[in-house]
N, C-alpha and C positions, 0 to 999 in steps of 0.2 A: 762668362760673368761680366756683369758693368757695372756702374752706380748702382747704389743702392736704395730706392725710395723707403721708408719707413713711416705709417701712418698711423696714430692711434683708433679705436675702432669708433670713433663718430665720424671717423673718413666713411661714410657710403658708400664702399665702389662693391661691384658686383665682380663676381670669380672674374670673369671674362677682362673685366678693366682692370683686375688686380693682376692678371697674369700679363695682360699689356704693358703696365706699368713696371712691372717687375717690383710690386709692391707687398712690405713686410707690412701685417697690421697688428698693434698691440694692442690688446684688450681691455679693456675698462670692467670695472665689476656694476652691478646693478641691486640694491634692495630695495625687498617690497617687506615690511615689516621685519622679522627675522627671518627671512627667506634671504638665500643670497644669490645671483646668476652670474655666468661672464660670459662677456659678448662677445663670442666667437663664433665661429663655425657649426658650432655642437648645440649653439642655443636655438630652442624649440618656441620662433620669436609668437606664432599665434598662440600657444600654453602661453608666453611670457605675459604678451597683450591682455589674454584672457585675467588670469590672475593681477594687472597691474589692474582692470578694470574693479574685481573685488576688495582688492585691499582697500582700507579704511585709515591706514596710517598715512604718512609722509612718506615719495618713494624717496629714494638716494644714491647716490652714484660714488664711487670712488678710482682716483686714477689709476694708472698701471703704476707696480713696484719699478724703482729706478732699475734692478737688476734685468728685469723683463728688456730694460733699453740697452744696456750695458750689451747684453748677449746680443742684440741687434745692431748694435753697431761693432760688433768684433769680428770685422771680416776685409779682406787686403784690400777694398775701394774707399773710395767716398762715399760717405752719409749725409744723406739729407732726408729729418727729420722733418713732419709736420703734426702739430698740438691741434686741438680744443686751444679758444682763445684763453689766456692764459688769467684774465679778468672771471672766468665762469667754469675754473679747472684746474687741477693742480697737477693735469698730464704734463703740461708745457714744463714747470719746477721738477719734475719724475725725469722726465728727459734732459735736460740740463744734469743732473746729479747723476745719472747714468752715462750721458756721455763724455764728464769729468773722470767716472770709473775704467770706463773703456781709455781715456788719454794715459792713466796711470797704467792702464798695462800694455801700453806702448802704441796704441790703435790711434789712428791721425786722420785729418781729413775730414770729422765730424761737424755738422750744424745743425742745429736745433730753429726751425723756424714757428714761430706763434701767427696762427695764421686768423688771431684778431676775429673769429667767425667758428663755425663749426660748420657740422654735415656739407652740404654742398659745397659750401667753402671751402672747405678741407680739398672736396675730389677737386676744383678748381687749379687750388695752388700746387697739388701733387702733377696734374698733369700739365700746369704750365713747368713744371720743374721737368718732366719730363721730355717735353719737346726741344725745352733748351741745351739739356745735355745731349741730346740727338741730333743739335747743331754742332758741339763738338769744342763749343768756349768755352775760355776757363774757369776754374771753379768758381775764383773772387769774382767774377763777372757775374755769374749763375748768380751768386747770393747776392749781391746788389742790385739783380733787376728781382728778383723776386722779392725782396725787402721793398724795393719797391711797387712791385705790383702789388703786394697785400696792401700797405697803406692805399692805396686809389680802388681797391675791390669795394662791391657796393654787396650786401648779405639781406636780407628781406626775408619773414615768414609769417604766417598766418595759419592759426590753429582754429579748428572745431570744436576741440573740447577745453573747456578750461580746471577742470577737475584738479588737476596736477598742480595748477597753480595755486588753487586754492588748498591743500593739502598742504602746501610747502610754504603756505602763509603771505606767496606774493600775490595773491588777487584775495579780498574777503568776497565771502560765498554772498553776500547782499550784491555787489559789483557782478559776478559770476553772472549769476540770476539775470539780472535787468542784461547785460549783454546779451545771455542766450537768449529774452522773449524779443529784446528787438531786434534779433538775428543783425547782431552787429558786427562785422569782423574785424578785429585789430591787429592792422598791417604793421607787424612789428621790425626789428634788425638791428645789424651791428649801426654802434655810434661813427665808428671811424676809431676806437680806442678800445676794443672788443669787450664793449657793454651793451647792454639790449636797451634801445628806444624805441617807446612811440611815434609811428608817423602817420597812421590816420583810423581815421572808423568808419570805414564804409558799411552802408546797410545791405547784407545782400551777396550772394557771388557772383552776378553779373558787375557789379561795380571794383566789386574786391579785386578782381581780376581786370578792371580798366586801372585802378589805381598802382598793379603793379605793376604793369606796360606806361604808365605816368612815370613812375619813379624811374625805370630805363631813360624816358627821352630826357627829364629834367637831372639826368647828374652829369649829365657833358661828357660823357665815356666814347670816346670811339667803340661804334659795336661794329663794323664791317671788318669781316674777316676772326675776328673772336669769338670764345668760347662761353655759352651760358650754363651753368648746373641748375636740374629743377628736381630735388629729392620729396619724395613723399612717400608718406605714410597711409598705403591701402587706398589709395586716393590717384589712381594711374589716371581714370577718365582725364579730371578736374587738372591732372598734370598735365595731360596730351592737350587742353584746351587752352590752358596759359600758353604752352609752348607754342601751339599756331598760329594765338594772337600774337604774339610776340615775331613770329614769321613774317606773315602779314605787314608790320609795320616796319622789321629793322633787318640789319644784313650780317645778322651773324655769322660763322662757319657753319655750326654747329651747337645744337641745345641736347644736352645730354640730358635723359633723365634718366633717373635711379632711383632704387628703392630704400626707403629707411632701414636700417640695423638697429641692433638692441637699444642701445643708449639713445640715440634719435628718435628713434619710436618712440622712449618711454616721455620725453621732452617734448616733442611735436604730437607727439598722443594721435588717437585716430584721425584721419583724416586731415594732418596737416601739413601744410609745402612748406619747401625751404626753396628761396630763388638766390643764385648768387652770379655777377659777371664781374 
């Protein structure tokens, strides 16, 4: 037994990184009218897809019960938790009031980190949490480089569909429209304060995908020797191609990618990336 990572499920990771990580993930729910799903293990994500494509309603998500966290962190190590930015979810507050539960019954050594991003972000700061503890410093050290490594992480994505948007009333279907006919992509992401901004409207995937390797050289990030996440949704081609260009130009370790899960998918909708370093 070691550390404990604990993730909510817009962490992205695949069995193989979850069992790497020695990471717990706790599930989100998902609805598509009165239909309800959880994203876990047992979700049937192309049925989910399928039906999120039919519905006509608004979808919606809700966080994990704080109890779900409470049981996660009742175990003799330290926890360290990672949220959905806590600006677009109410996992990061679920977890906080579950890790209060677990201190009352006498469980110590818990932290709750907001890691101001989601999907890719998430597998980011889990697996920088990861390598730190496998250096072997102490915990208060642990949580201050990683506090501080969230604030200076850069989260990036770009969707194909906007349906979702417009359903949930953040894009009008007139905006939608003109987008799709002039195959416009909007390179979206975290602000720095985990809210979603604008950063450009490329016309195109050949450009979309130059202006995401722009946003790399222009944020002054040391990338040699570091780790990039590139999660997508059915869309592995168009992921394996950012990630070469991005080869191509900078010196990373490693560019991980991974496949979207329930909640990501239903957010990133067909065909869209989430880039985070």
């Amino acid at each position: 037994m070691s550390d404990k990572i604990i993730v909510d499920s817009c962490c992205d990771m695949t069995q193989q990184l979850q069992e790497q990580l020695n990471a717990t993930p706790i599930p989100l729910t998902m609805r598509l009218g009165q239909v309800e799903y959880t994203d876990d293990a047992s979700l049937d994500l192309p049925g989910f897809m399928s039906a999120m494509k039919a519905c006509r309603d608004a979808v919606r998500s809700a966080s994990p019960a704080p109890f779900a966290y409470q049981k996660a962190f009742e175990h003799p190590f330290s926890s360290f938790a990672v949220t959905l930015s806590s600006k677009l979810s109410g996992s990061y507050a679920s977890a906080l009031l579950g890790k209060r539960m677990a201190e009352e019954n006498g469980y110590r050594n818990i932290h709750v980190f907001d890691s101001k991003s989601a999907s890719a972000g998430e597998v980011l700061v889990a697996v920088k949490i990861k390598e730190l503890i496998e250096t072997g410093i102490d915990r208060k050290t642990i949580i201050q480089r990683i506090e501080s490594f969230i604030d200076n992480m850069k989260t990036y994505f770009v969707l194909e569909r906007y349906e979702n948007l417009q359903k949930n009333g953040r894009l009008n279907k007139i905006t939608g429209k003109i987008i799709s006919v002039m195959n416009i992509k909007l390179v979206m992401g975290a602000d720095g304060n985990g809210n979603i901004a604008l950063f450009s409207k490329p016309r195109g995937i050949p450009r979309m995908l130059e202006n995401l390797v722009e946003l790399i050289e222009s944020s002054g990030k040391t990338t040699e020797g570091e780790l990039l996440v590139i999660s997508h949704c059915n869309n592995e081609s168009l992921a394996h191609q950012l990630s070469q260009r991005i080869l191509d130009k900078f010196r990373f370790k490693e560019i991980l990618v991974v496949p979207t899960g329930g909640l990501s998918s239903m957010y990133a909708d067909d065909k869209g990336l989430i880039m985070a370093f």
